[in-house]
N, C-alpha and C positions, 0 to 999 in steps of 0.2 A: 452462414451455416446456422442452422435452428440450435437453442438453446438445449433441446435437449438430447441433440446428438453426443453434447460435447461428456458425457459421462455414459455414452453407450457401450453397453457388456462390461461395466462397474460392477450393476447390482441386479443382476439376473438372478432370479429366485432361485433358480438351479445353479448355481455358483457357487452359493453362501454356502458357508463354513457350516457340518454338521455334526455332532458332540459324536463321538462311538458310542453307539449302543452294544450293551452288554449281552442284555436278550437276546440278540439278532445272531449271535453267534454261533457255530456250527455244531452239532451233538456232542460230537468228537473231545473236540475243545472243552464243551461243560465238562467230559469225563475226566478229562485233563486238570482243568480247573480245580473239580472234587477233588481228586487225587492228593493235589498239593497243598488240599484246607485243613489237611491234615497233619498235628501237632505242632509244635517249633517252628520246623523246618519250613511250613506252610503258612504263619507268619510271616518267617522272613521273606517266604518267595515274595507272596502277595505284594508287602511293603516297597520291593525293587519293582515289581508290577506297576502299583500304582507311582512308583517316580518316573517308569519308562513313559507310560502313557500318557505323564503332565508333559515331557520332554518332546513327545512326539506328537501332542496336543498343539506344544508353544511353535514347534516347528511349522505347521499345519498354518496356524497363525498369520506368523512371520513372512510364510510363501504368500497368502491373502493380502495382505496389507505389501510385500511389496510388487503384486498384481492390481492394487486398485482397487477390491473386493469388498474392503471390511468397514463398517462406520464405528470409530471408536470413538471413546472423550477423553477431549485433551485441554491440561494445565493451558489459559491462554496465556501467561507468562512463561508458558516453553516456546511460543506461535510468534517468529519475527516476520516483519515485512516482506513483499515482496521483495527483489532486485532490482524492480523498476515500479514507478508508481504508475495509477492510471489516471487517478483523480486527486480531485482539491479534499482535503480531510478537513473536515469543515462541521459544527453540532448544526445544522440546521435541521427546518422543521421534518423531514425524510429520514432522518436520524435518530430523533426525539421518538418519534412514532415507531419506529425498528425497537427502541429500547422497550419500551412500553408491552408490543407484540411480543417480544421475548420473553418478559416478566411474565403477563399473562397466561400463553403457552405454549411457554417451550419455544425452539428453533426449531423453524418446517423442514428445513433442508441443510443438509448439509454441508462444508467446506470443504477447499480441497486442498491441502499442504503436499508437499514434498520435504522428506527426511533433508535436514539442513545438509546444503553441498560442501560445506567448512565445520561447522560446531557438530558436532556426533551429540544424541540424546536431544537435540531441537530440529524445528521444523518451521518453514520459509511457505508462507502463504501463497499460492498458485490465483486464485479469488475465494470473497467472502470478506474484505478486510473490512467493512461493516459490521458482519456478525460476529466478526471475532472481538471488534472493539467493544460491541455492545455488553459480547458475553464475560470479556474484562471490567466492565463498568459493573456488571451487575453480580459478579461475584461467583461465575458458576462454568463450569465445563462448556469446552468448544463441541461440536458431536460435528467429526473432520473422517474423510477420505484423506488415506495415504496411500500415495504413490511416487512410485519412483519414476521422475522425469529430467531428460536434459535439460540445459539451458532455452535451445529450441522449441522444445515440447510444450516446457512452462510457458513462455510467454503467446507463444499461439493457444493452450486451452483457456491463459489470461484474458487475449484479448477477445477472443471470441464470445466469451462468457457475458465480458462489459457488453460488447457492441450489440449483442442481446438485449442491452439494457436502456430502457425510451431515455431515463432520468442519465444517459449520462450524453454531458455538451459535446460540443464541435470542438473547442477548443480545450478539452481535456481528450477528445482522442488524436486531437493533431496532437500536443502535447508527448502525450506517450506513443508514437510513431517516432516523435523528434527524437526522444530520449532512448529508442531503441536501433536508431541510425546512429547515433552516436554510442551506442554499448556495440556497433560494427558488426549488428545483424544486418544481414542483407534484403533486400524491398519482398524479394518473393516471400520471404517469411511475416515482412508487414504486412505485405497486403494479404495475407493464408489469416495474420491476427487477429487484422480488423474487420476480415471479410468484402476486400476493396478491390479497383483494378489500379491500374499503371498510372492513369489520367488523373486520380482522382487523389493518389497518394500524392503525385508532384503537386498538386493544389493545395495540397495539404503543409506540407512541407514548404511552401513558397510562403505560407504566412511564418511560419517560426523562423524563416533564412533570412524573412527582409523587416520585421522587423527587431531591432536593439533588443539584446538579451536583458538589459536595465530597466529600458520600457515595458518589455515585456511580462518582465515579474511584478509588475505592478497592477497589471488587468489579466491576468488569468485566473481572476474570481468572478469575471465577467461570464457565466457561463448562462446568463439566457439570451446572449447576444450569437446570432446565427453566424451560417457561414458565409453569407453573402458580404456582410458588413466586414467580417474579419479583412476580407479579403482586399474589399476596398480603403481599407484601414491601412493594410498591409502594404498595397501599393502606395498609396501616399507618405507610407514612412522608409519608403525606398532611398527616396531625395534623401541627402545630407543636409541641407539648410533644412530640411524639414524635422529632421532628426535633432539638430543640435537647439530648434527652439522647446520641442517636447521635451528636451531632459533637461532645460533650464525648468520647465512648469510642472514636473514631475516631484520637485523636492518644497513645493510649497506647503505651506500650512493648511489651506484650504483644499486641495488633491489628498495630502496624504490623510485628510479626516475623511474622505469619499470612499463611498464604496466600491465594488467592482464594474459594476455598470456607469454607474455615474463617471469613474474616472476615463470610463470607455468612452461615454459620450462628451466629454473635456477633452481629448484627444482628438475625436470624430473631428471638435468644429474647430481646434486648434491648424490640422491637418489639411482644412479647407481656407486656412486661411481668414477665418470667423471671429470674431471679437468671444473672447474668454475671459468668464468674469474669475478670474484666478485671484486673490488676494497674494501680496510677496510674502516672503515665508518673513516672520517676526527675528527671525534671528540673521536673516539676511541668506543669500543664495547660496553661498559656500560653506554655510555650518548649520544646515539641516541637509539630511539625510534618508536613504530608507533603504532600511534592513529586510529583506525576507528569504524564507527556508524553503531550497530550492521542493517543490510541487505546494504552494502556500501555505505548508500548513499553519505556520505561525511570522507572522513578522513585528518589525519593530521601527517608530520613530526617534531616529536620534538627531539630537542640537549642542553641539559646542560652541560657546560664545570666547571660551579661552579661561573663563573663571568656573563656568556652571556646566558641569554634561549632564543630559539626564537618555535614557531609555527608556521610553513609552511602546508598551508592547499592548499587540492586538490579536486573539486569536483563541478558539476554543481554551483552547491548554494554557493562556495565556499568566494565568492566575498561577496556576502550577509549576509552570517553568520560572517565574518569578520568584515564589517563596522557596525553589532552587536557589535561585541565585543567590538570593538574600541568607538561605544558610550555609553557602558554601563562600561567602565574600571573604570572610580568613585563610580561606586555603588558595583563594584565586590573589590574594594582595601578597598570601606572601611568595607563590608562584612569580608573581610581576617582580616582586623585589630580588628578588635569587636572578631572573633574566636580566635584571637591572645590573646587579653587580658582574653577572656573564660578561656583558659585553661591556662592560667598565675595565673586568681583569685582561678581558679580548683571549675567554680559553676558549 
């Protein structure tokens, strides 16, 4: 479906909300009007006048905005996530340049939230979760379509909106297919999201089923790697012996400094059975690790040797979620210690 079906009868110029005009009003009425501009009493009418007409103004409103009608500006710290993600949340350069475009002028188009389905006075981003980060970065009002949509609704005007979109991978729309079989929507909705058929979803779907959800979090930053490759990727990580030597070479030192592609193609030749210049990880096999946050937005390298832990994290927010940690380390040690005595007293 064309992208710009997917807000059609939104913002019909004959739609939009238009103020009462006073003027326009019937002779009748003017004499009515005068009548009551007279003394006190003509005051007070007036004054109950204009609070009916803000009331029946806001009503007026209210009906707009939950028709889908109105572009308003919204606090982006009222604006949460989707329910389901689509993509990798990642500053690259597509991003950098969004911000910039913003700065300059203005945002072209606008978002589209739905009234949060749990927290009353926020709102749950339908797409746009680029503009909205931007417009968080940069200090200034979201300019959002509000509408009220099911669970259904949402993710089908979601996905349709991305698949619209050249810049976004194969492997972040298989991704958010998987992730919306598993929230126990059913395929006719997938394929209505992505704009897909029947063939094309199971293809889809057979790379996140076969290979390891472990492996897997570790190359879905791989996103200029096509579909062809996923696939045969995907099949050679079907085998179990083939599985249990990539999650030995997944926790190395040399893998987890690679990027996404890279660590794609360290799998590709491992997969085929190809000599892989993997370096062993320095702390030895079983005490390096890797952490990542499920759709990647941020992850982390961790090594325990039994004397030294550290956490080495990688990721836009990387720096931020850190000096997190580092000012909340008193209230997480003495959290740990309170569990410690927990199950010491065994309440």
């Amino acid at each position: 479906m064309a992208r710009k079906n997917i807000l059609a009868g939104l913002m019909d110029e004959d739609r939009k909300f238009t103020p009462v005009n006073s003027e326009a009003s019937e002779p009748a009425e003017k004499q009515h009007n005068a009548y009551k501009g007279l003394g006190a009493l003509g005051a007070v009418t007036r004054s109950i006048d204009a609070l009916a007409a803000k009331a029946d103004a806001a009503r007026v409103i209210e009906q707009k905005l939950a028709a889908g009608e109105t572009i308003i500006d919204l606090d982006p710290e009222t604006i949460d996530d989707s329910f389901v993600s689509d993509r990798q949340l990642q500053a690259d350069q597509p991003f950098n340049e969004l911000v910039d475009a913003i700065r300059e002028r203005g945002q072209d188009s606008p978002v589209l939230v739905r009234p949060h389905p749990q927290t009353a006075g926020r709102y749950q981003i339908v797409f746009g979760h680029r503009r909205v980060r931007a417009a968080r970065q940069l200090g200034r009002p979201v300019r959002a379509i509000v509408k009220q949509l099911d669970d259904r609704d949402h993710v089908i005007a979601q996905g349709q909106e991305n698949s619209a979109r050249a810049d976004l991978s194969f492997i972040e729309r298989t991704m958010f297919a998987h992730r919306l079989e598993q929230l126990g929507f059913g395929r006719d909705t997938i394929m209505s999201a992505l704009s897909i058929d029947k063939t094309t979803l199971s293809k889809m779907l057979s790379v996140t089923n076969r290979i390891d959800a472990r492996i897997l979090a570790t190359i879905v930053t791989a996103r200029s790697i096509g579909r062809d490759r996923w696939h045969d990727l995907s099949a050679r990580l079907d085998e179990k012996h083939v599985t249990s030597r990539v999650l030995a070479c997944i926790v190395q030192d040399d893998y987890l400094s690679a990027e996404g592609e890279q660590r794609f193609e360290i799998l590709e030749k491992l997969a085929r059975n190809k000599a892989v210049d993997v370096a062993p990880s320095s702390a030895g096999n079983g005490n390096s690790r890797l952490w990542q946050r499920q759709g990647g937005a941020i992850k982390a390298k961790i090594k325990d040797d039994g004397k030294l832990f550290t956490i080495a994290l990688k990721a836009a927010e990387a720096s931020a979620f850190g000096h997190y940690l580092e000012a909340n380390l008193d209230r997480l040690y003495e959290a740990y210690e309170a569990a410690k005595k927990h199950d010491k007293n065994g309440d």
